[in-house]
C-alpha positions, -999 to 999 in steps of 0.1 A, spaced: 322 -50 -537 304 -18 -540 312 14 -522 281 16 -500 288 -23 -487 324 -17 -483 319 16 -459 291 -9 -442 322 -37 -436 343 -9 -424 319 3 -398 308 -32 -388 342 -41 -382 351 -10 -362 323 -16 -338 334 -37 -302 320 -68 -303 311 -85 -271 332 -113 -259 317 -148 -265 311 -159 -225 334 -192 -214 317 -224 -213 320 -245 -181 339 -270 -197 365 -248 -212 377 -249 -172 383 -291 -179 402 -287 -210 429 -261 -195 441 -257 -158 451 -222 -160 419 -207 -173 400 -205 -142 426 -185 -122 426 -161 -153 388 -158 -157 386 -150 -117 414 -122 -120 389 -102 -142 372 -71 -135 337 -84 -145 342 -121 -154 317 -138 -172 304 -161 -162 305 -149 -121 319 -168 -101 289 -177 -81 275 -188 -116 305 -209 -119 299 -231 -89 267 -236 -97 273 -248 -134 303 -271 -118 283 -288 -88 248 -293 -116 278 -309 -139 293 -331 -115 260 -343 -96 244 -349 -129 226 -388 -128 241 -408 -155 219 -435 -173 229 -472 -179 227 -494 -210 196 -511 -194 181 -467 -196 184 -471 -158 186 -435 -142 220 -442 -115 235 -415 -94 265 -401 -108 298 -420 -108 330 -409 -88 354 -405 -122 378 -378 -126 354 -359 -144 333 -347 -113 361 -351 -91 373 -321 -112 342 -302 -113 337 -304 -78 374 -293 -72 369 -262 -92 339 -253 -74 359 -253 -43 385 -233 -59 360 -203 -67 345 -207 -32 381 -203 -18 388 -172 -43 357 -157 -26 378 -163 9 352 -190 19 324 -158 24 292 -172 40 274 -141 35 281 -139 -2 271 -177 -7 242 -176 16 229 -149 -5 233 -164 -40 236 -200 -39 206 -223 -27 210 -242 7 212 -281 -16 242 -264 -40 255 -246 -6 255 -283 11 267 -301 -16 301 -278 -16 309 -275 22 302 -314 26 331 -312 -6 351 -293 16 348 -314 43 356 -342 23 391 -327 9 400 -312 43 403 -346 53 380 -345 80 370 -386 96 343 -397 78 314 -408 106 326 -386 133 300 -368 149 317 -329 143 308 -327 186 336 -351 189 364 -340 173 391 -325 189 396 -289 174 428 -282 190 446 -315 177 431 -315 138 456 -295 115 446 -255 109 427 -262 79 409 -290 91 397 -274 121 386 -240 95 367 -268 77 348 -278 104 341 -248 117 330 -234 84 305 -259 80 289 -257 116 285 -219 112 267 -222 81 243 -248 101 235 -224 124 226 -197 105 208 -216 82 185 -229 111 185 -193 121 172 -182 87 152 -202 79 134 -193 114 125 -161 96 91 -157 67 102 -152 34 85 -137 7 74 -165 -20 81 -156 -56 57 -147 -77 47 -182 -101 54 -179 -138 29 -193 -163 33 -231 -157 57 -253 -170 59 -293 -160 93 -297 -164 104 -266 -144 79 -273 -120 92 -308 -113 123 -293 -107 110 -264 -83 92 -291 -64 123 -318 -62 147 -286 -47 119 -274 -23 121 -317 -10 155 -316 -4 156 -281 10 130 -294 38 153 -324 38 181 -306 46 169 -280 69 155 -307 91 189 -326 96 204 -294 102 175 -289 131 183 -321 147 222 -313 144 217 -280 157 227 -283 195 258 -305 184 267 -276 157 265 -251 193 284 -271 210 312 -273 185 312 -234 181 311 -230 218 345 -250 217 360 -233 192 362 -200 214 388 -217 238 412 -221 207 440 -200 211 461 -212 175 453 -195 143 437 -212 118 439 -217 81 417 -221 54 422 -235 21 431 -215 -10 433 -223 -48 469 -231 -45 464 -253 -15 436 -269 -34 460 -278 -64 484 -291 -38 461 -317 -32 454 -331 -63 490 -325 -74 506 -345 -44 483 -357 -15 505 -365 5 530 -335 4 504 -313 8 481 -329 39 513 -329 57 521 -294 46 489 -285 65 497 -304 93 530 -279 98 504 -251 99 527 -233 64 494 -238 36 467 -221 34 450 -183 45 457 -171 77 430 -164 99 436 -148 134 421 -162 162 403 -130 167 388 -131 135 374 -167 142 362 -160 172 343 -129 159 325 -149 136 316 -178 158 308 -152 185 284 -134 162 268 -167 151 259 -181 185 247 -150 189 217 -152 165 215 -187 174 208 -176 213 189 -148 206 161 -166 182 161 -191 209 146 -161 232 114 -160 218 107 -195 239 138 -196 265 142 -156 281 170 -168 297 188 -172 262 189 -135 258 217 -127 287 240 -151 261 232 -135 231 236 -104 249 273 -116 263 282 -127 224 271 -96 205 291 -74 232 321 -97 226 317 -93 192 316 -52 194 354 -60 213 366 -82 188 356 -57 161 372 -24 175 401 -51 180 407 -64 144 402 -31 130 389 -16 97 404 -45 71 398 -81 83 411 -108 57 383 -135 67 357 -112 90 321 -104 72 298 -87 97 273 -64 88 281 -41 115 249 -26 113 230 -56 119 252 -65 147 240 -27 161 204 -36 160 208 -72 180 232 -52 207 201 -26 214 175 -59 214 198 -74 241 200 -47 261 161 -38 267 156 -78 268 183 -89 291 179 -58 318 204 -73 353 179 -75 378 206 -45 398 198 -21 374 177 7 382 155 27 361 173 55 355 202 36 342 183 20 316 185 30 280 161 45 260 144 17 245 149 -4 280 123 24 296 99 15 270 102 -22 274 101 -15 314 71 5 307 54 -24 286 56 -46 314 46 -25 342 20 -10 322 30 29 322 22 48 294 41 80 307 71 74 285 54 80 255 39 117 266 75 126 276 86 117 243 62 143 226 87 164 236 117 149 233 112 129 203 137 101 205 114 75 197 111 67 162 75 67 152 70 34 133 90 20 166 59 35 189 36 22 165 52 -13 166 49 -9 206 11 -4 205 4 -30 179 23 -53 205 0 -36 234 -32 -47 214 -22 -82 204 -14 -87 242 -49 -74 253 -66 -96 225 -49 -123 243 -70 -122 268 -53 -94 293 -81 -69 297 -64 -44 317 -44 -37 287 -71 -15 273 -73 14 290 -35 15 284 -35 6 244 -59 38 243 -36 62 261 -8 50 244 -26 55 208 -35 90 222 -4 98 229 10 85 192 -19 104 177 -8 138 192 31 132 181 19 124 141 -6 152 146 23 177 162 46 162 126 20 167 103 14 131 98 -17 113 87 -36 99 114 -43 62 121 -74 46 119 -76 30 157 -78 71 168 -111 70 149 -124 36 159 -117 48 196 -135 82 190 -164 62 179 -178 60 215 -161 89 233 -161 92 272 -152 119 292 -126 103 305 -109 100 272 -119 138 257 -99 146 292 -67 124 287 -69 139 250 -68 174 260 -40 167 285 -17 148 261 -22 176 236 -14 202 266 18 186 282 29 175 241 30 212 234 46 245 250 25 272 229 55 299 242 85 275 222 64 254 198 68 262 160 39 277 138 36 242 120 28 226 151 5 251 162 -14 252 132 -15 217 128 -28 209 162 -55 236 162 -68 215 127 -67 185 149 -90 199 173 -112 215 152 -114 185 132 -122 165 161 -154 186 174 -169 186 139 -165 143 136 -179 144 173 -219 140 178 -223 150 218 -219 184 218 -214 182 257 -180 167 240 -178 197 215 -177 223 245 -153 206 267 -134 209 235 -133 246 224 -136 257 258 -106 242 266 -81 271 275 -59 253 246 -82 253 218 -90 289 233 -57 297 226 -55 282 190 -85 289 175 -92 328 168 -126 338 183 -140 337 148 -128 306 142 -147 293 176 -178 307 167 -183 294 134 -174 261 152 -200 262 177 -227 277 151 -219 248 132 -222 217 161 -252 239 173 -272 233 141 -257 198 146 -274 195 179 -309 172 183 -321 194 212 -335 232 211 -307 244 231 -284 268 213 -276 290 246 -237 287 255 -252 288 294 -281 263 291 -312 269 316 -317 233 333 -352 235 339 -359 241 300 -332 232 277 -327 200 285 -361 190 279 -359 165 245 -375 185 212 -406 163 202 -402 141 174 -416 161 147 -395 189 156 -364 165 152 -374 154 119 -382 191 106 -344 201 124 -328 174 105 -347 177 70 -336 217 76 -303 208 76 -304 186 50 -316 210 25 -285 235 40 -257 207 39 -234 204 7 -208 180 31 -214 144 16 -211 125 46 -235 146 61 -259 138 37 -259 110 46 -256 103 78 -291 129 80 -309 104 59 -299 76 80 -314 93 108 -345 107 93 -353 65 79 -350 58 116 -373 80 126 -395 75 99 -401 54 72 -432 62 54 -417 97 44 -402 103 2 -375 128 15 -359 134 -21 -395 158 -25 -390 177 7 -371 207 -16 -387 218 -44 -351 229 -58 -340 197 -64 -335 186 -98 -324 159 -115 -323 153 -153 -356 137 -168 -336 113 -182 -324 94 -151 -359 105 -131 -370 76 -141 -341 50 -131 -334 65 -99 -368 63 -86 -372 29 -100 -345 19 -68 -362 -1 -40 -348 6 -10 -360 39 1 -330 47 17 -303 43 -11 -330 59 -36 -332 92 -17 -299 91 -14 -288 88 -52 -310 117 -57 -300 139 -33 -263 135 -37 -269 135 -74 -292 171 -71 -272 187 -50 -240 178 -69 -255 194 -104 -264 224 -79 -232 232 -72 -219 226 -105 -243 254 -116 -224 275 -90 -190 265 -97 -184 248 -65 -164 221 -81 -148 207 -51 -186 199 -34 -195 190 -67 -166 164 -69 -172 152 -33 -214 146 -40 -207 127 -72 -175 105 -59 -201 93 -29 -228 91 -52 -210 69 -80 -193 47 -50 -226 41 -40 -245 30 -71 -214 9 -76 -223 -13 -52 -257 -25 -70 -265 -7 -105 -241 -9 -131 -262 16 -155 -266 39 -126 -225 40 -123 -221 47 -158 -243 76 -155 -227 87 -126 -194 87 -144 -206 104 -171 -217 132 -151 -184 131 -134 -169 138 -171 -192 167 -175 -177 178 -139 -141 176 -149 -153 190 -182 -163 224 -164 -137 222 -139 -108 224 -162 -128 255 -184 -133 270 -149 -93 264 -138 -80 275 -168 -99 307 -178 -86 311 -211 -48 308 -202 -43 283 -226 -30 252 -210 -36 220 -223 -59 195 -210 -50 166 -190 -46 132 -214 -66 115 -197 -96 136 -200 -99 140 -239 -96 102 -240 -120 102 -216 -138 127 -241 -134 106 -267 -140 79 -251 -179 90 -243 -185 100 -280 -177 68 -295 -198 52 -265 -225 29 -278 -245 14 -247 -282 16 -255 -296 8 -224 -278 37 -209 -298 77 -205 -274 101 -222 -278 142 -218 -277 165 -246 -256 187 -225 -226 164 -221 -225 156 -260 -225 197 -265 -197 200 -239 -174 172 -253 -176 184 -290 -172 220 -274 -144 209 -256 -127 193 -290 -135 224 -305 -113 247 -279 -83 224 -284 -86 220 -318 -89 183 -318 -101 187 -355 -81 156 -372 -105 135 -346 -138 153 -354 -137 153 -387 -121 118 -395 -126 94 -367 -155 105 -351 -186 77 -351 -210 89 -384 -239 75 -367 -237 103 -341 -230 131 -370 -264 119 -384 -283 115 -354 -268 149 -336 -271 180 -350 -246 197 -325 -222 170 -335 -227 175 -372 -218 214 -365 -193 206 -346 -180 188 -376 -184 209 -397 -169 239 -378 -134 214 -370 -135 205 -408 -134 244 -420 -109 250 -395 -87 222 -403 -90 229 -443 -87 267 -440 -47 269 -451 -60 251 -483 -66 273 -517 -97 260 -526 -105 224 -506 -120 246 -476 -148 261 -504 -172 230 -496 -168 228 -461 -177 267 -457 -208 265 -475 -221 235 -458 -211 253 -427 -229 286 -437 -260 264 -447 -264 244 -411 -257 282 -394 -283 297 -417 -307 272 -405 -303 276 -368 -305 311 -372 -332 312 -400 -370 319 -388 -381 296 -416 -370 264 -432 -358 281 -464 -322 287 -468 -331 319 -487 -343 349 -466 -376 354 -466 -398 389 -468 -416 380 -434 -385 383 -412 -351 393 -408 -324 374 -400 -296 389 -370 -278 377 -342 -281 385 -309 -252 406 -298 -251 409 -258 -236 438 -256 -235 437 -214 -223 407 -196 -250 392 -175 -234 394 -141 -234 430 -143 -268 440 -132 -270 412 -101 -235 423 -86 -245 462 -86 -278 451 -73 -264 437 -46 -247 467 -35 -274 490 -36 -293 508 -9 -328 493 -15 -325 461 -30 -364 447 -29 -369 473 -55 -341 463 -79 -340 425 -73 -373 403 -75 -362 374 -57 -379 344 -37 -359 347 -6 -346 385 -4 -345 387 30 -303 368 27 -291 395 4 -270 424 26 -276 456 24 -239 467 24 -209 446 17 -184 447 46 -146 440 34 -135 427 63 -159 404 65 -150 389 33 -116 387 43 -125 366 76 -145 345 59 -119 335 32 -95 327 61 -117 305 74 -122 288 38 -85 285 34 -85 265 66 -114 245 64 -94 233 29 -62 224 51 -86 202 73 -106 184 47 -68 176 34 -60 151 63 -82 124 52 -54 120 22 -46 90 18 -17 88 -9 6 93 15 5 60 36 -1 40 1 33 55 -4 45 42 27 33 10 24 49 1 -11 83 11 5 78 -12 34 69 -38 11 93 -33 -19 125 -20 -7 130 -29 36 107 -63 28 87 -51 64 55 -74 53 40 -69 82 44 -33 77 35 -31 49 2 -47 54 -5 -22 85 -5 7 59 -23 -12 31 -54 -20 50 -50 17 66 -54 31 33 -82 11 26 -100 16 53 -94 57 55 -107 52 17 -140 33 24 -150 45 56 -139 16 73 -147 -10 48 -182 -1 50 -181 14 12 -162 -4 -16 -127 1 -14 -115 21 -50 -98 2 -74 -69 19 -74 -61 15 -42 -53 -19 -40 -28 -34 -67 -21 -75 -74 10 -70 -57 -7 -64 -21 -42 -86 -29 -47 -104 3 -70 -130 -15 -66 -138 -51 -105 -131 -53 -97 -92 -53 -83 -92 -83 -99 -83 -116 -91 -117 -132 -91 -143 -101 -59 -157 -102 -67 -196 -97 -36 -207 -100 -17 -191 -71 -52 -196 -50 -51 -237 -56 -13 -235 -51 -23 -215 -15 -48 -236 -7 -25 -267 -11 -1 -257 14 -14 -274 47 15 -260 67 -2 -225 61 -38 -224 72 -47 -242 104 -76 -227 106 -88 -218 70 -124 -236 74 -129 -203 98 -123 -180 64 -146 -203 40 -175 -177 49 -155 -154 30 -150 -170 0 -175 -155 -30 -159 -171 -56 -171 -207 -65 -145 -222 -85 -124 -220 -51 -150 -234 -30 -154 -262 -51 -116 -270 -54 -118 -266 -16 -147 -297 -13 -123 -319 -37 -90 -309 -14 -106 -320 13 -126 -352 -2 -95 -364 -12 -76 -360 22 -103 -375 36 -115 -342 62 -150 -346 64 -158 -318 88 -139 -293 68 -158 -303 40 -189 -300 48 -184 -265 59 -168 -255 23 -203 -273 10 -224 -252 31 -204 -223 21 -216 -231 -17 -249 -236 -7 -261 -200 2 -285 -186 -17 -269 -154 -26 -238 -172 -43 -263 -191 -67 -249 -184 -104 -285 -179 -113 -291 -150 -97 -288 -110 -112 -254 -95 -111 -265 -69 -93 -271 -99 -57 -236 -112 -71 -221 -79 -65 -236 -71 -35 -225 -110 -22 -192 -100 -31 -186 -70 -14 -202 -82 17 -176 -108 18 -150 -81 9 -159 -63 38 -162 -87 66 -123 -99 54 -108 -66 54 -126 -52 89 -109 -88 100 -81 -80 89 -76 -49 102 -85 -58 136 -56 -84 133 -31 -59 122 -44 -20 135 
């Protein structure tokens, strides 16, 4: 052996080698073993893995010489196995939680009916009528063992539980996933029927007064040892663990109490025993103390069903100031007082999500058909409003539904929630701040301006807002206004007379040249198309510009509507690029590519170039020559455009220049000169200098390779430069580069400054430029830009995402967690009414497998199977886009033989605008109708 191989030997030997893990039928072959495996710190395999090997060992079907499947034979064989299944059960002190947990409810059955069985309990006796008091200590424990896991079981499986998520499919496992589910449902529903005889036996164990035993792995050997020695060993009450009768009747107390209080949902009356049974559980705790041998309550749990109990089981002597916290709000739910919930502005010992819980109980009772409800589920969401706006939470979409149609009755309950929620003499900055945001918020979403006034006239808002602050506000809801009034003290006789409709329309088309806002954008051109609809708004500014190059495609766009307002988003978004207003930019060209989304797939892809160029200038502008490196994503992005080859799609010079530019300033020069497309070098003579300059650059360090790439660099640069085509210079002119020695902003900003400006500045409009520059002006002005940027910031919606993965994830709150989902959508798309990013929504919360990018059939024909879990799916068939489904719906329904559900899933297929045939573009828009219609039902269901 050579040295190398025998200092390889040496290590290899030297290194720990993991333990080969015992074999299940290594337990068989020696008695001992098992005792020793369960003595380790970690044993391998766990013990809950061991009595599952054992029991899927010993209820194993044999097969007969005629290949006849029988069930498996009583030999010694199983008899063994099962026995050593009971002995790790009794090595984990018989723990129902720890079993319920990890072992399935057929494996859980098969090993307590075992028990039973070796416990010597009468085979064919109903449990009910046994006497507990006369069967020996272990007997009884038996018995009682096995009724509290029936209990709980029907208890838990009361409860929705999250379905895992399907594998790719496999026949054989599937078989096998199907066969357990059977027996489960098999199981469960003896249990159901056995339920109120598993009570009563619980109920009777309580008036024990003997301590109990339960069996152990010595106890266990006993039996198979002698049988007889050791059943009459139990009879004398010497074998076995000791439990204390307080322990057993903690247990069983805690387990009718579930029992009781899950029964309360149908019987109200059941909640005064659960409530009796989790207070004699509290007792029996304090009484055992902090180390019981057999007791497993999870005390917090326990906690949560005492507080239930006592808001749900009130004594009728009990008067409303000796209620509890939570029994006021459940008092206040029923008589239909909302005043708890303004108190607790203050006081804040509500838990938020618990209010919220409240008034999503408060709506689902009013959409049952209690009217009166709704004047209460409004002040109660006012009141929740003003608490997350007071804790600088994001706020919840029914506050905007509701402030869709305003009244004055509601601006005035507003006002006076926000006034008795906060004392401005003790409140905190944060809460100041944040509700004067609110407010102004409010009166810029708000269209009445009546509504505006009452608003920041209000001696609260007068109080919050600075007077600056109040008079940009009304300036702006002025200009906002329909009518000629813009007098804070409005002559009746005149100002209330309507502006003609011409005046309207040149108000409106004013303000829409003004407006950079988006939304507002919008929301003008919806207005001036109802006015109107013979007028080509996009030409009413002769400043608006788009590139040639998508003239042509936008104005190709039907609708009027959508056409005028691709182009004026898209203008006024290159506009304030030119300025470096990057954040209106961003804003204009995120609405503008949502929209084109919806029906033009070249349009988006223009759109998102232009968002590149955006970012592009954005990160020159943010930077400033500091020297921080771009984000990944955006040279891959940059990349990612100049290997782009779509031919039917307009491209700008500009963005080309700015991408190899960009490359250029971060030295990207291993991609420009090696990987980057030759067909664009050839056709692109900013790309071939671009190349050329990376290739000089990259081969400078080299002695001579960097000779070539200099001179063909120096030829394209002569050429540019050159006033002929020759590379020599010529006699006729000379060649020089323009040296600008004075920056170009120089001259405007000292114009600006100066005493007569019309003679140093030729300008369209000089009547806007001051004549002096007032400081602290300026510094107002920037105040009031630093808080406009703290209000646009409350429509973030990353937050509640955040929240909603949590609730889904970690607590398992599904209902929760769908709350916050289809919040975040709907904050996101304006209510559904715009398509809802992609981003936002992940596979693990798509509410129809449709949503996804690839649909996932299998787990929609798996849904759709289920009959237990759509009684009224026919009612949802209008939203289905997705044919595929709708036909497996017609054969699901053909071949149960429901002939009025089918025919609806056939109508479904036969509208026009899900025909195959038709352009992508009426596909898309098919789709996201759909899309909408399900999420605004949704949301109405959970908000």
């Amino acid at each position: 052996m050579s040295a190398e191989a025998a200092d390889r030997e040496a290590v290899t030997s030297s290194r720990p080698c993991t333990p080969p893990q015992t074999i299940w039928f290594e337990f068989l072959l020696d008695e001992g073993l098992l005792e020793k495996h369960l003595q380790k710190s970690f044993p391998d395999p766990s013990p809950i893995q061991l009595i599952n090997q054992f029991l899927e060992q010993a209820s194993k079907p044999c097969v007969n010489e005629q290949n006849q499947v029988q069930p498996p034979t009583d030999n010694r064989r199983n008899r063994t196995l099962k026995l050593l299944a009971l002995k790790v059960a009794a090595h984990l002190k018989w723990d129902l939680e720890l079993l319920e947990k990890s072992l399935s409810v057929p494996v859980l059955n098969m090993l307590l009916n075992e028990l039973l069985c070796v416990s010597k309990v009468p085979p064919g006796v109903k449990h009910v009528e046994l006497d507990l008091a006369s069967l020996p200590p272990t007997t009884a424990m038996a018995v009682l063992v096995y009724n509290r896991w029936a209990v709980r079981t029907t208890v838990q499986s009361s409860f929705p539980v999250k379905q895992p998520k399907p594998g790719p499919p496999q026949l054989n496992i599937m078989s096998q996933m199907q066969q357990e589910k059977e027996l489960t449902e098999t199981i469960l529903k003896v249990l159901k029927e056995q339920a109120g005889d598993s009570i009563l036996v619980l109920e009777r164990a309580l008036e024990l007064t003997a301590d109990l035993r339960v069996h152990t792995m010595r106890t266990l050997d006993q039996l198979v040892a002698e049988p007889g020695m050791a059943n009459g060993e139990m009879e004398t009450s010497t074998a076995g663990l000791k439990i204390s009768t307080d322990e057993m009747h903690c247990q069983v107390c805690y387990d009718l109490g579930t029992v009781f209080f899950n029964q309360g949902s149908t019987t109200p009356a059941a909640y005064e025993s659960a409530k009796e049974h989790f207070f004699k559980t509290n007792e029996l705790l304090s009484k055992i103390g902090p180390e019981p041998v057999h007791c497993r309550i999870d005390q917090s749990r326990l906690g949560g069903y005492c507080q239930a109990c006592a808001v749900l089981a009130i004594p009728s002597n009990v008067t409303e100031s000796q209620l509890t916290t939570y029994g006021h709000v459940h008092h206040c739910i029923k008589s239909r007082n909302y005043q708890i919930f303004l108190d607790d502005n203050v006081t804040l010992s509500l838990l938020a999500y618990f209010r919220q819980s409240v008034l999503r109980e408060l709506y689902q009772m009013a959409q049952s058909g209690d009217s009166a409800l709704e004047e209460v589920c409004f002040k109660v969401c006012i009141c929740n409003t003003v608490r997350d706006v007071l804790e600088g939470q994001v706020i919840g979409v029914r506050f905007h539904q509701l402030m869709l149609k305003p009244t004055k009755e509601r601006i005035d309950f507003l006002l006076e929630a926000c006034v008795r929620s906060l004392n401005l003499d003790q409140a905190s900055e944060n809460s100041k701040r944040h509700l004067a945001a609110f407010l102004k918020t409010l009166c810029q979403s708000l269209d009445d301006t009546q509504f505006v006034f009452m608003i920041s006239s209000h001696e609260l808002c007068m109080r919050l807002l600075k007077d600056e602050e109040r008079k940009v506000l009304l300036d702006q809801m002025r200009k906002r206004s329909p009518r000629v009034n813009l007098c804070t003290k409005p002559l009746t006789v005149f100002y209330d007379i309507p502006a003609s409709a011409s005046v309207n329309i040149g108000q409106l088309e004013h303000q829409l040249i003004l407006t950079i806002d988006s939304w507002r954008v919008r929301q003008i051109l919806i207005e001036l198309h109802g006015m109107t609809s013979d007028r080509q708004f996009w030409t009413i500014s002769s400043k608006w510009e788009v590139p040639t190059v998508y003239g042509g495609i936008i104005l190709s766009i039907k609708d009027n509507l959508t056409r005028d307002l691709v182009y004026v988003l898209m203008a006024k978004g290159l506009h304030c690029i030119a300025i470096k207003d990057f954040t209106h930019a961003r804003q204009l060209h995120s609405t503008c590519l949502e929209l084109v989304t919806e029906f033009s797939p070249k349009l988006r892809q223009v759109m998102l170039n232009e968002m590149l160029l955006l970012d592009i200038s954005a990160h020159e502008e943010a930077t400033g020559g500091t020297g921080d490196h771009p984000p990944a994503d955006l040279a891959s992005r940059v990349r990612g455009y100049l290997e782009m080859r779509l031919p039917d799609i307009p491209l700008r010079q500009i963005i080309t220049e700015e991408c190899v530019a960009f490359l250029l300033n971060w030295k990207e020069n291993e991609y420009l000169t090696l990987q980057i497309p030759p067909g664009l070098v050839q056709n692109n003579p900013y790309v071939k200098l671009g190349q050329l300059l990376a290739a000089t650059c990259k081969e400078l360090p080299g002695p001579k390779e960097s000779r070539r790439t200099a001179k063909d660099l120096w030829d394209v640069v002569v050429q540019i430069f050159c006033l002929s085509n020759q590379h020599k210079r010529g006699n006729d002119g000379k060649v020089c580069l323009m040296k600008h020695r004075e920056s170009t902003m120089e001259h405007p900003s000292l114009t600006v400054t100066s005493d007569d400006i019309v003679n140093d500045v030729t300008a369209e409009h000089t009547s806007i430029w001051p004549t002096s520059v007032e400081l602290g002006v300026i510094r107002k002005n920037v105040e009031v830009d630093k808080l406009d940027l703290r209000i646009r910031s409350w429509s973030y919606s990353g937050l509640i995402k955040e929240s909603s993965s949590i609730y889904f994830t970690a607590t398992n709150q599904f209902s929760a967690a769908m709350y916050f989902y289809l919040q975040t959508g709907a904050i996101c798309s304006d209510f559904f009414n715009k398509a809802v990013p992609p981003e936002v929504y992940t596979d693990m919360v798509a509410i129809l497998c449709q949503f996804l990018r690839e649909v996932d059939y299998m787990t929609a024909f798996k849904a759709l199977q289920e009959q237990n879990s759509h009684d009224a799916m026919d009612s949802y068939y209008d939203y289905i886009w997705d044919i595929t489904i709708l036909e497996y719906l017609t054969h699901i329904h053909h071949k149960r033989g429901e002939t009025d559900k089918r025919q609806i899933a056939i109508k479904a297929i036969g509208q026009s605008e899900l025909n195959s045939s038709n352009p992508e573009e009426v596909l898309q828009l098919a789709a996201q109708k759909r899309k909408k219609k399900f999420l605004q039902a949704m949301a109405k269901l959970y908000f």
